[in-house]
C-alpha positions in Angstrom: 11.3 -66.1 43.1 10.5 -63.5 46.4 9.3 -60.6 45.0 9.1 -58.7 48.2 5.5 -56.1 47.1 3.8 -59.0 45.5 4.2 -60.5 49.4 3.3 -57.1 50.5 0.1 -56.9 48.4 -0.8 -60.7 49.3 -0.5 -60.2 53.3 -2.2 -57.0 53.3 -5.4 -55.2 52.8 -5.2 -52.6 49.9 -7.5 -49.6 50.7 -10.6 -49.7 48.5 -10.1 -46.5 46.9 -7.1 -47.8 44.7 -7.1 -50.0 41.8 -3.7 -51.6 42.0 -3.9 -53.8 38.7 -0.7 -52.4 36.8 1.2 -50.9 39.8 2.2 -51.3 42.7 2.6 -48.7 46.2 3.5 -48.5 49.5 3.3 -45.5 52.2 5.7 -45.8 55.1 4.5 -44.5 58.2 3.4 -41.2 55.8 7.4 -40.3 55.4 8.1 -42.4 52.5 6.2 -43.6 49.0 7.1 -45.8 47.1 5.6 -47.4 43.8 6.4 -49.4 41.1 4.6 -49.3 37.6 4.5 -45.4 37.1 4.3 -44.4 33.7 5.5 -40.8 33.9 5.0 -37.4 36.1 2.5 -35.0 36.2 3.2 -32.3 38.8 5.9 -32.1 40.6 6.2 -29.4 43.7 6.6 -29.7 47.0 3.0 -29.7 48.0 1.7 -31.5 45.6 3.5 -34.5 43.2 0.8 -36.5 40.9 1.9 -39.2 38.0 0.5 -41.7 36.0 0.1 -45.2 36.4 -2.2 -47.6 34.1 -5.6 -46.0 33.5 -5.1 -43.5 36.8 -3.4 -40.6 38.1 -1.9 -40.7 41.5 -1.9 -37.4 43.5 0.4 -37.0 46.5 -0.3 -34.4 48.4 1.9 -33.4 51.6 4.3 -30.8 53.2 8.2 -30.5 52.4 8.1 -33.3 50.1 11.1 -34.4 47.5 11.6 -36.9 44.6 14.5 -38.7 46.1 13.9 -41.6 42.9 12.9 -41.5 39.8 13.8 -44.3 37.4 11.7 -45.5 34.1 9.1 -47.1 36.7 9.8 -46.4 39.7 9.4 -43.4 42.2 9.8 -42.7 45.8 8.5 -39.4 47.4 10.0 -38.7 50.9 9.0 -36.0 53.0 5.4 -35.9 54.7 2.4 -37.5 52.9 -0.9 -36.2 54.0 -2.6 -37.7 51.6 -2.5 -40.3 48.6 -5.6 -40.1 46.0 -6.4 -42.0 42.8 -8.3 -40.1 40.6 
């Protein structure tokens, strides 16, 4: 079966700051973020949106940004992403 972020995980390089073993994310051209494996919200504003995923925190920091999804797993942040940090 195609599972279209496993492909994106395989074909490129993951920055070597993130962990991605329980999640999955992708930044679009720093006006959309996506990810997959979330396990629930931290901060929410629209400088700053940070939530969990397996043994991490996620911190999104940027400028106008929204929470256009929010499902049991999955998020996607729109707006513009300055910068994405796992601490």
């Amino acid at each position: 079966m195609f599972n279209f972020l496993n492909e994106v995980k395989e074909n490129v390089k993951n920055p070597k700051n993130f962990d991605l073993n329980g999640f999955n994310i992708i930044n679009i051209s720093g006006k959309l973020l996506y990810v997959e494996g979330h396990t629930g919200l931290v901060t929410l504003s629209k400088e700053l949106i940070s939530f969990r995923v397996k043994k991490a925190v996620i911190m999104v920091e940027g400028k106008d940004m929204i929470l256009s999804e929010l499902s049991d797993n999955t998020i996607k942040i729109c707006g513009e992403i300055k910068k994405v940090e796992q601490i």
